[in-house]
Every structure is written in structure tokens, then in C-alpha cells.
C-alpha positions in Angstrom: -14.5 -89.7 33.0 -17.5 -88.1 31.3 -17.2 -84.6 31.2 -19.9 -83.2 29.4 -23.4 -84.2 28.9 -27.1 -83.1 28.2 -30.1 -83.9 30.3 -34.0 -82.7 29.4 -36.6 -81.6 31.3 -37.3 -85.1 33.4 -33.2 -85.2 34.2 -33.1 -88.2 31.7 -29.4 -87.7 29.9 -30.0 -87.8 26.4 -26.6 -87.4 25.1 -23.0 -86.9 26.5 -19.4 -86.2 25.2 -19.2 -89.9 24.8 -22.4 -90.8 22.6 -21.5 -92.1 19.5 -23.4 -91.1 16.6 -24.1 -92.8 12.9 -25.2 -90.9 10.1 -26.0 -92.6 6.8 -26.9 -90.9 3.5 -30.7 -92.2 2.9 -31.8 -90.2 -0.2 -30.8 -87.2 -2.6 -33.2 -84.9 -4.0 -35.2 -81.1 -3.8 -37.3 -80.5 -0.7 -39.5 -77.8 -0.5 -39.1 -77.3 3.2 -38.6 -73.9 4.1 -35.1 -73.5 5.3 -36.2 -70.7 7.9 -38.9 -73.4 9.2 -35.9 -75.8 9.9 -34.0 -73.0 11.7 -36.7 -72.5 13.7 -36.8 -76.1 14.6 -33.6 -76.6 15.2 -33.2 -73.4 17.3 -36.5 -75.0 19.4 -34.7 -78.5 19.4 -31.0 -76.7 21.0 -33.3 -74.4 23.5 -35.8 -77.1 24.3 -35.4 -80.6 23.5 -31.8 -80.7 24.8 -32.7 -79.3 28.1 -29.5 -77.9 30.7 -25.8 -78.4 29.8 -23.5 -80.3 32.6 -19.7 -79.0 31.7 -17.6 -80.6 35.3 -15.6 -78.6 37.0 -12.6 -80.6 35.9 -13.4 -80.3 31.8 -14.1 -76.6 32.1 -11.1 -75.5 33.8 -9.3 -77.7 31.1 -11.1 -75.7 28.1 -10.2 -72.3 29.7 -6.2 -73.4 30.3 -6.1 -74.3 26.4 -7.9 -71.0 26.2 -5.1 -69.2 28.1 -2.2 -71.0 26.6 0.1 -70.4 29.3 -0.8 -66.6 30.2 0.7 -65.2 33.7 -0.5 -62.3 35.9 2.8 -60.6 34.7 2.1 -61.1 31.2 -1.5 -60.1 31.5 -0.7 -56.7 33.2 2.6 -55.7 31.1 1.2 -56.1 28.0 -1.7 -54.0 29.0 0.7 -51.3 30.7 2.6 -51.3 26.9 -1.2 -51.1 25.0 -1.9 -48.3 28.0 1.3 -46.1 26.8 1.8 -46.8 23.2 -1.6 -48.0 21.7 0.8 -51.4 20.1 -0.1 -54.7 20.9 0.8 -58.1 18.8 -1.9 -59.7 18.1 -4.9 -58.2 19.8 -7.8 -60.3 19.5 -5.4 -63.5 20.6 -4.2 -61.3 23.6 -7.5 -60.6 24.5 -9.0 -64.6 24.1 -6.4 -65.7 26.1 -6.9 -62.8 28.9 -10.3 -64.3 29.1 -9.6 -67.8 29.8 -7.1 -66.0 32.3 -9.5 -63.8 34.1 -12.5 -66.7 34.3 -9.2 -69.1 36.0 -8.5 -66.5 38.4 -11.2 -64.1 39.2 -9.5 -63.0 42.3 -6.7 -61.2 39.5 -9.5 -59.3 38.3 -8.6 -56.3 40.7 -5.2 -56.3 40.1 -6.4 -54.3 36.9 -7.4 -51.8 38.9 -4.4 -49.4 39.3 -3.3 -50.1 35.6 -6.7 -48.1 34.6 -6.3 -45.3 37.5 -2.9 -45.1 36.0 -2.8 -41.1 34.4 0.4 -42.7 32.2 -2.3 -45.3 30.7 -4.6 -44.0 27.9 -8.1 -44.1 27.0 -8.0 -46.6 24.9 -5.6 -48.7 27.5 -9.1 -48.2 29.7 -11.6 -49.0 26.7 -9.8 -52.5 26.3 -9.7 -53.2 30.1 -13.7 -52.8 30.2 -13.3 -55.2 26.7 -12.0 -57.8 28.3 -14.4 -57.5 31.7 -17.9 -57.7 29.6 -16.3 -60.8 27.7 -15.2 -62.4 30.6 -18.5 -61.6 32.3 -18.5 -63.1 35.7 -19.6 -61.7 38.4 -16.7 -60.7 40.1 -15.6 -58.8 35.9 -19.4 -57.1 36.3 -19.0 -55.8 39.9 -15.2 -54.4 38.6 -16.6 -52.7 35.7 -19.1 -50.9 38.3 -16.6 -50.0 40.5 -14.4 -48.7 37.7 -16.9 -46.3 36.2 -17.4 -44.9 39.6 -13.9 -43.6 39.7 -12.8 -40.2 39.2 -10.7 -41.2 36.8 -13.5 -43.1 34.8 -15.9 -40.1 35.0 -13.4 -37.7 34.1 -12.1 -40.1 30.6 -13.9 -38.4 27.7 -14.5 -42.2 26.4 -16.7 -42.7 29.6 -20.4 -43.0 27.5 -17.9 -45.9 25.7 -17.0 -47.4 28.5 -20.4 -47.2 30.2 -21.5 -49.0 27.1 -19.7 -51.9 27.4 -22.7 -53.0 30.3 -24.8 -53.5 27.0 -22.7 -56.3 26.5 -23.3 -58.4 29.4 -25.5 -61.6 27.9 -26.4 -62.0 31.8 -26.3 -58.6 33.8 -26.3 -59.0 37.7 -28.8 -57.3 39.4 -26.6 -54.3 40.2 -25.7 -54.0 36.6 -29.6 -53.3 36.0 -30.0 -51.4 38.8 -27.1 -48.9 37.7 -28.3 -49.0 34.3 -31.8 -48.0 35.7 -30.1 -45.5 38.0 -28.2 -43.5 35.2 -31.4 -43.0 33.3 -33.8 -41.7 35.6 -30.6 -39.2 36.7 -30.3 -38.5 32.9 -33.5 -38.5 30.8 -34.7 -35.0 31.6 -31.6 -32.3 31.5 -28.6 -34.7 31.4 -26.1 -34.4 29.0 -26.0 -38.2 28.7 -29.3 -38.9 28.7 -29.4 -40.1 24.9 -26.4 -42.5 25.8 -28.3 -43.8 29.1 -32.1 -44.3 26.8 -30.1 -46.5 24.5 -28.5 -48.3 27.3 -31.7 -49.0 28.8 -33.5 -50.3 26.0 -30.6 -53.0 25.2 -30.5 -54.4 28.6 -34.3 -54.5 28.8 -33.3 -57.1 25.2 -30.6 -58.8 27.2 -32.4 -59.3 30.1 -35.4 -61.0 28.1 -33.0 -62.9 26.2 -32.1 -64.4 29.7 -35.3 -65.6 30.7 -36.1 -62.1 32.8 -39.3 -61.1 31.1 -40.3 -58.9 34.4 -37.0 -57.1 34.6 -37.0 -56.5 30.7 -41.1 -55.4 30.3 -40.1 -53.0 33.6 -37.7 -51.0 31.6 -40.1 -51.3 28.7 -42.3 -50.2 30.2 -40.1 -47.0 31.4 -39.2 -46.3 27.7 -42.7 -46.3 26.2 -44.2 -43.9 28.9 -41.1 -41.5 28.1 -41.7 -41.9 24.6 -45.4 -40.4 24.9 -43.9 -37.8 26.9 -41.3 -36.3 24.5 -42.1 -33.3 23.3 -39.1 -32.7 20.8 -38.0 -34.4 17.8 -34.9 -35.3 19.1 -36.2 -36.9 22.5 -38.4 -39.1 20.4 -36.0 -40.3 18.4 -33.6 -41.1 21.3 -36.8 -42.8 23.2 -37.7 -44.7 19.6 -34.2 -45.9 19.1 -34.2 -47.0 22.5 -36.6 -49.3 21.7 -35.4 -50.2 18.9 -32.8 -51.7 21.2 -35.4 -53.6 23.6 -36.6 -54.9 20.8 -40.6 -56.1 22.7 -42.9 -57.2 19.7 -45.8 -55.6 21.5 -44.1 -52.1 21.4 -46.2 -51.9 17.4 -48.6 -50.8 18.3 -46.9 -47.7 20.7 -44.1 -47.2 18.0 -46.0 -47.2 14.7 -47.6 -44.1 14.6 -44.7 -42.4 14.8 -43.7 -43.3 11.0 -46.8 -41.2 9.9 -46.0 -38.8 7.5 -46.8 -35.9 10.1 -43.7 -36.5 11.8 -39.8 -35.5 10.6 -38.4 -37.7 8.5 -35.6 -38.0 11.4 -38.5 -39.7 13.4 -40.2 -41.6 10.9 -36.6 -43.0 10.4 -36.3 -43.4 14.2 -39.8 -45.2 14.4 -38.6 -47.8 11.4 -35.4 -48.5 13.9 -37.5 -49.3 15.9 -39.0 -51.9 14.6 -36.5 -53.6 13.0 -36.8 -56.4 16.1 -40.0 -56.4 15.9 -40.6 -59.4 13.5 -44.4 -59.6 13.1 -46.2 -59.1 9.8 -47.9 -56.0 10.5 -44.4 -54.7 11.2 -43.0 -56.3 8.2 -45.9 -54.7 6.1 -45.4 -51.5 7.7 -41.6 -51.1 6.6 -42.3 -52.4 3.1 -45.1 -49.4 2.7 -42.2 -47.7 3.5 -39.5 -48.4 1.3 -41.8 -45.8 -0.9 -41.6 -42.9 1.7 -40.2 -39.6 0.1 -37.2 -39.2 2.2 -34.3 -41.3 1.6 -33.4 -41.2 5.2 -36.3 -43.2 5.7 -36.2 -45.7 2.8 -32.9 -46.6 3.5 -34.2 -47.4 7.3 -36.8 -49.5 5.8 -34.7 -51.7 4.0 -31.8 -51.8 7.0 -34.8 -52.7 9.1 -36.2 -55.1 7.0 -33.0 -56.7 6.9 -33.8 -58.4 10.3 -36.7 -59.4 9.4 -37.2 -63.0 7.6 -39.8 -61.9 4.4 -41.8 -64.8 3.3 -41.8 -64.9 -0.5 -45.2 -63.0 -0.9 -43.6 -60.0 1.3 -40.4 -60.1 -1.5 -43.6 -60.0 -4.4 -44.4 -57.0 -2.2 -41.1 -55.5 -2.6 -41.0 -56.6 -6.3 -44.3 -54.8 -6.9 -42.5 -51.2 -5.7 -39.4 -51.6 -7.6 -42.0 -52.0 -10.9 -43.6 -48.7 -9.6 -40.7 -47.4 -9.5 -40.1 -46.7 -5.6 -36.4 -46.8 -5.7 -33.5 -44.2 -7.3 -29.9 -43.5 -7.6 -27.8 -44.8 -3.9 -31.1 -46.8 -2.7 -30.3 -49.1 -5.1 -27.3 -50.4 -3.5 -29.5 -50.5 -0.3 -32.3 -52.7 -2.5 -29.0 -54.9 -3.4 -27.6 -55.4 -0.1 -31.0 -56.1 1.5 -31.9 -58.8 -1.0 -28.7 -60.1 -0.7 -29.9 -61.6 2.6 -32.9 -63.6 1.1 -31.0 -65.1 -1.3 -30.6 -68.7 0.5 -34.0 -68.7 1.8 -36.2 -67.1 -1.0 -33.9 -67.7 -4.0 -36.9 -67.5 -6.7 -38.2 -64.4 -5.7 -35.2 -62.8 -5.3 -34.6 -63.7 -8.7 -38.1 -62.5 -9.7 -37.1 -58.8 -7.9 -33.7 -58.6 -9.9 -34.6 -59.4 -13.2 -37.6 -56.6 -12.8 -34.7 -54.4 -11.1 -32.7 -54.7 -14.0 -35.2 -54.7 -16.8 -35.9 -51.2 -15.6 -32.9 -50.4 -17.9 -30.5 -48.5 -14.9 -27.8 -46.5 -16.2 -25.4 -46.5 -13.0 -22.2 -49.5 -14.4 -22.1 -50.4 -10.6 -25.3 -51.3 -9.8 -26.1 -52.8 -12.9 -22.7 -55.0 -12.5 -23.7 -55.9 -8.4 -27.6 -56.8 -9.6 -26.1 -59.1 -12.0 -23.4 -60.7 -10.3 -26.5 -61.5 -7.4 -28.5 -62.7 -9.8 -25.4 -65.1 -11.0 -25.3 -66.0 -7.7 -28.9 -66.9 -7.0 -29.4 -68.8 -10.5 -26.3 -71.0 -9.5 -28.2 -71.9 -6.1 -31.5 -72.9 -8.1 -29.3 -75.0 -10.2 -27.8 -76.5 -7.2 -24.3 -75.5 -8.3 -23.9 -73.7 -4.7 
């Protein structure tokens, strides 16, 4: 029986597991196309064009048995009691794929969990990989346990707790009690808490996940929060929790609210903090802004630039930008690595001007073996692509 299949907007199926499809090689040659314009396209075309997914009941139960392969409540539980006492487990990342499949097959097992973490025999790290496996698994009945769990004594009184509290970031699709917790901890925490710089960063990645997920209320609410305790902080260090916080939401119209902070009248901890963020911020006057700033006197916030940059996609007259401070000379000793490693990831996309930065890079005669050896070796690299070697 069909098991999988694809309908758009109108409920017309356009494709299912059973569609047969032709391809037929109609031409080689060089296309100009901008490969990031494609991505684009093709990201709109998978989020769009395809409309919902329709998985039966019958096919996904089949996908997460393979996924299981086999796994018992027994098997789940002592292997966890063993990880609990003696930090040893064969094969983690398979234990914990299958544990998945496992949990998503039997929710009800989920709480059976419960007294191995209550346990005082099993170890933090035994209770760090229990909240692993509930954020991957994800359900609602693995979000509601990790609640539950970190209102436990035991939980609370675990010096991994701000870990374990963490793992809520993960949730791709936080219930409504997962948000309202999140929500909770910070308004308890963001004046005098001692977890308050845990709780700001917390706040700002579910306000990204929750956008991500189609909840652009929920998300501009704890925005929203963050921006109006940004212009509140009076310290250097409560800005830079509130700026990294926002880093972490990740709103393109926080610019505007976060760019003033990079002025040179602030601490270079700040203007660092301000970069962060904006490194999801992926407009061009953000762009601009953080290659002005790859020429900023502290290396702390240079090296922010270009990790910031780094999520950005630069056209190829932002990497002439970039080009044009390496010439004046805007770069020295370690952030030349940094330069490296951040061109490193236009080098598919932008191949001729990256090749235009490194031969100026390395026509300014740098001493450093290293360097000089990675510069080139890239610059192999990218010379092989314009070929079409790679």
C-alpha cells in the first residue's frame, strides 16, 4: 500500500513513495547561476511547493522498529543503569538511536526512566544522557518528563542542572509548558539569580525555535522580553548576557536595538557580545557592520566578526570588502587563521573572490610557515574548483 506521499496547498498529491522519476542528462557546460540563489530555491520548493508530508501509521511504526533494531525495556534500562555507575557504554551514539526509535514506539516507557535518574547510585552524566535521549525523542509525553524531572530534588540539587535545563533548547517543537517554564525561570532569574545568564540564553533560543516552528507571536513575545532587558542593563556583564541572548533568537529586526552596542564606547566584551548577536541576523546592513569590524582594535572583537560573518552568505562585492582590509592591512598574527577558516566557507559559492582575497593575503609576504602553508593549500583548493577538477 502507499505509504508515504506529498500533497500541496489545494490537497492535490503531487508525488508519493511510488512515483517513478526519469532523469536524462540534457547538456554540460558553466552556468553562472548563483549556487546560494539555487539553495534558496530549492529550500522554497521543499517548504512550499511540496506542501504537508503523509507518513501512515503503518510505514512509520515500520521506520522506527528498523530504528530500534530489536531494543527491549530491559535492555533500554540496564544499559543506562551500567552508563549511570561506570560512565562505559558500547557504542553510544547507536545506543542512543535505537533508544529513540524505542521511546517514540512506546511512550508509555518513558516513565520508567524515572527512578533510574532519582537513583543516588546513578551519576550526573547517567542524568545528562537520560535528558539526551528525551529532547531527541521529543514527544510530548519525552517533553512533559524532562519537566517533571528538573523539578525533582534530585535534578535541582545535580551540579549539571543549568546542563540539563539546557537540553529544552533542543526541542525543534516546544509544548506550550516547555515555553511557559522557560519563561518562568527567567523572570525568577534575570534580576539577582544566580542562573540568570543560563536562563537569558535559554530564552532567546526558544524564542529561534519557536519561529522556526511557525510561532512568530510566541517567539517576538520573548523578543520582545529580551530587548527591553537589554536597554535596562546597566553592567557590562548583563548586556552581554542580554546581547548573546539575542544572539540566540536570532529576529532580523533586533539591528537596529543591537548595533549600537558595537560602538567603540563600549568594552570590547560588549562590542564582541553585540557582533554575536548578529551573527543570525543576515541583512546587509548587518553584514556591513561586521566587516567594518573585522578592523576593530581588539582581537576579541575581530575574531567575533569573522565567527559571525561566518553565518552570513557574503555576495562577492562583500568578500572585495574583506579583500580591501586585508590590503590595509587589518589583520595580524592568530587572526589569520580566523581570516582562513572564515573564507574557507565561501569557497564553493564565491570561488573567484576567494581566490582574489588569498593571493592579496599571501602577497603580503607573512612570515608564520603555518599560515602561509593553510593559505596556500585553500587556494589549491579553490583553483581546482575553477578548473572544474572538484
Amino acid at each position: 500500500d502507499e505509504a508515504i506521499s506529498f500533497k500541496n496547498d489545494a490537497g492535490l498529491k503531487i508525488f508519493s513513495n511510488k512515483t517513478e522519476c526519469s532523469f536524462a542528462l540534457a547538456k554540460i557546460d558553466e552556468f553562472s547561476i548563483d549556487e546560494r540563489k539555487i539553495g534558496r530555491r530549492l529550500t522554497s520548493f521543499i517548504n512550499e511547493k511540496m506542501g504537508e508530508s503523509a507518513i501512515s501509521d503503518k510505514s512509520e511504526k515500520s521506520m522506527l522498529q528498523q530504528q530500534a533494531r530489536g531494543m527491549s525495556r530491559q535492555e533500554m534500562l540496564t544499559t543506562f543503569k551500567v552508563y549511570g555507575r561506570t560512565g562505559k557504554i558500547h557504542d553510544k551514539s547507536l545506543f542512543l538511536w535505537r533508544a529513540v526509535g524505542f521511546l517514540k514506539l512506546h511512550p508509555e516507557m518513558i516513565k520508567d526512566l524515572f527512578p533510574l535518574f532519582e537513583d543516588s547510585a546513578t551519576s550526573s552524566e547517567g542524568r545528562m544522557l537520560i535528558f539526551g535521549l528525551l529532547a531527541s525523542v521529543e514527544s510530548s509525553e519525552a517533553q512533559a518528563a524532562m519537566l517533571k524531572l528538573l523539578g525533582s530534588e534530585t535534578a535541582l540539587n545535580d551540579s549539571h542542572y543549568p546542563l540539563m535545563y539546557q537540553h529544552l533548547t533542543l526541542l525543534k517543537k516546544p509544548d506550550a509548558a516547555v515555553v511557559a517554564k522557560i519563561e518562568e525561570t527567567y523572570n525568577n532569574e534575570k534580576d539577582e539569580g544566580d542562573f540568570k545568564e543560563e536562563a537569558a540564553l535559554s530564552l532567546g533560543a526558544v524564542a529561534y525555535n519557536l519561529r522556526n516552528n511557525n510561532q512568530a507571536e510566541a517567539a517576538d513575545r520573548l523578543n520582545e522580553k529580551l530587548v527591553s532587558d537589554l536597554k535596562s542593563a546597566t553592567t557590562n556583564k548583563d548586556k552581554e548576557t542580554m546581547l548573546d541572548a539575542l544572539g540566540n533568537s536570532g529576529d532580523n529586526d533586533n539591528f537596529d536595538e543591537v548595533s549600537g552596542y558595537a560602538d567603540a564606547s563600549n568594552s570590547p566584551q560588549v562590542r564582541a557580545s553585540a557582533l554575536n548577536a548578529l551573527r543570525r541576523t543576515d541583512s546587509k546592513e548587518a553584514t556591513s557592520l561586521l566587516i567594518d569590524m573585522v578592523e576593530d582594535s581588539e582581537p576579541l572583537v575581530k575574531k567575533q566578526a569573522m565567527n559571525s560573518l561566518a553565518h552570513h552568505e557574503l555576495d562577492d562585492d562583500s568578500l572585495a570588502e574583506l579583500e580591501q582590509k586585508i590590503i590595509n592591512g587589518s589583520f595580524s598574527g592568530s587572526e589569520y587563521l580566523d581570516l582562513l577558516n572564515l573564507l574557507s566557507r565561501f569557497q564553493k559559492s564565491s570561488p573567484q573572490a576567494v581566490k582574489n582575497i588569498l593571493e592579496a593575503f599571501l602577497a603580503k609576504g607573512i612570515n608564520d610557515p603555518h599560515v602561509v602553508m593553510r593559505a596556500k593549500s585553500l587556494l589549491d583548493s579553490v583553483n581546482k574548483r575553477l578548473q572544474g577538477e572538484i
